[in-house]
C-alpha positions, 0 to 999 in steps of 0.5 A, a space after each residue: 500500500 503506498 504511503 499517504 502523505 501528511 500535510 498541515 494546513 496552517 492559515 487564518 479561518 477561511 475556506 481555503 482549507 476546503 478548497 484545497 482538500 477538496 482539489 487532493 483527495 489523494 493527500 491526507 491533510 492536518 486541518 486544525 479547525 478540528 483540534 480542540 478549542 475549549 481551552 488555549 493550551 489543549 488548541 496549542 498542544 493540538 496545533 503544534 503537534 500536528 504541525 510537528 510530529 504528525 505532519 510530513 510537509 506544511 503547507 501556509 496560506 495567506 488568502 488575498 485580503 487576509 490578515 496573517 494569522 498570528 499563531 500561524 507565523 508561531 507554527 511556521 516556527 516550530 515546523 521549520 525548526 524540527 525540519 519539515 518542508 514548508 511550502 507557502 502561499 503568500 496572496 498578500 505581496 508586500 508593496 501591494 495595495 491592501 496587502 496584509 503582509 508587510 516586508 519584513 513577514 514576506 522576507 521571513 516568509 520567503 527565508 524558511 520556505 522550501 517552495 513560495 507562490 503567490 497564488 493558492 488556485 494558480 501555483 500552489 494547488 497544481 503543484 500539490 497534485 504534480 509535485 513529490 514533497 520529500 519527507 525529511 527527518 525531523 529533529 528532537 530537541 530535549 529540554 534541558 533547563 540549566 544556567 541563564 546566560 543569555 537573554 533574548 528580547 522580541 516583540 515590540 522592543 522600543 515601547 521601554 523593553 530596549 529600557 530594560 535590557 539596557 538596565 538589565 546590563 548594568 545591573 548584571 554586566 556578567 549575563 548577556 542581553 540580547 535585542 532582537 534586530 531587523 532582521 528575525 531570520 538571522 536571530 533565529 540562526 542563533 536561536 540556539 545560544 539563547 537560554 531565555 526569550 522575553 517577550 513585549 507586546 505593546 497596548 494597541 499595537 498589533 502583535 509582531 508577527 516576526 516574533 510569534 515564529 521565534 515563540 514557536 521556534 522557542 517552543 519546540 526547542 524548550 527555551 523558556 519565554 516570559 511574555 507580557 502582553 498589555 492588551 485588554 484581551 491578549 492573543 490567547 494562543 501566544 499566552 495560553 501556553 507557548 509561554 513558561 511564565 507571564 508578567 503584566 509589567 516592565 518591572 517584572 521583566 526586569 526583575 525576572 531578566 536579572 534574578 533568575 539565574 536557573 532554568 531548573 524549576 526548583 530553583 526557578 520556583 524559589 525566585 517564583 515565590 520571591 516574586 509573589 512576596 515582593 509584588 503583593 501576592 502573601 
């Protein structure tokens, strides 16, 4: 019997995904509307697993005049980086009028992706029913939660998180503190010399979308992240579990950044506890 193929279909709700199942009966395909929904961290496991361990290829669309999801560009990451081909449909070209995506996501885009289109009907679909995906191995990452030293700071960074790392430095000249650039790609190229990302998320600013890839990326990897979001709701799948701990201000960031020095939970936890004391919570 001849091996039916897995893919993932990531994207925002809309009805591309039936489209395209429809267009391939002959490929088994992951849709994630399926997965649970009652709570953020069963969707998450669901969402990641399926883009990882049960998926041989990922397919992203970005349908024109659709907003990129947010916790798409967080599979994105973790799919690239266990080693799985992605392939991407991308309707929202950067520099055209109404595009959804900005420049700097079509780089990323275009930097992970094994095969890019422009067109879901015209490129994407006929090359799903000609073309043979390769199925690579996939990588494992053990977790493996030891001394803080380096400390990577994303999302939103010049709302006070750029204050922070430069405190950050003063206070403990011994650890190294880390911006994220431009250019996520090349962060991502180090993803592996970080031992801690920290995460801001600005009120009324939408959700940087750069580094919900580096969120999956770190997921994967079990590189903790502490998030803040400021929004009335924040985006649930971003704090609903990719996260190892939350905090609703700079300080805690900050106090975080520079008094936690273990990975370990039994140490972690104490610094916890302090926390709690110092900020209110007997």
């Amino acid at each position: 019997m001849d091996y039916q193929i897995s893919v993932y279909l990531a994207g925002s709700f809309t009805d591309f995904r039936d489209k395209i199942i429809n267009a391939l009966p002959g490929i088994k395909f992951i849709d994630p509307r399926l997965n649970r929904q009652s709570h953020m961290a069963k969707t998450n496991i669901d969402d990641i697993y399926g883009a990882t361990d049960e998926a041989d290829a990922f397919v992203v669309c970005f349908p024109e005049g659709k907003t990129p999801g947010i916790m798409t560009l967080a599979e994105v990451g973790a799919a690239h980086s266990v080693g799985i081909s992605i392939i991407t449909a991308n309707e929202n070209h950067a520099g055209n009028n109404g595009s959804k995506t900005t420049q700097l996501e079509e780089k990323l885009l275009k930097d992970v992706s094994d095969y890019y289109f422009t067109s879901i009907d015209d490129q994407l679909i006929p090359f799903l029913k000609e073309k043979s995906i390769d199925i690579a191995t996939k990588r494992i990452f053990k977790e493996n939660l030891g001394t803080i030293k380096n400390v990577y700071f994303a999302g939103t960074v010049n709302y006070g998180l750029d204050r922070v790392a430069e405190f950050a430095s003063k206070i403990r000249p011994d650890k190294n503190f880390i911006l994220r650039s431009e250019d996520i790609y090349e962060d991502y190229k180090r993803i592996d010399d970080f031992d801690l990302m920290m995460v801001h998320f600005p009120k009324n600013l939408y959700w940087d979308r750069p580094t919900c890839f580096m969120l999956g990326a770190a997921f994967v990897r079990n590189i903790p992240t502490v998030i803040y979001d400021e929004n009335v709701f924040p985006y649930p799948p971003l704090t609903g579990g990719l996260q190892r701990r939350l905090t609703n201000d700079l300080i805690g960031m900050l106090d975080y950044a520079v008094s936690v020095d273990e990975g370990n939970i039994s140490k972690e936890a104490v610094n916890m506890y302090e926390f709690f004391k110092r900020y209110g919570a007997k």
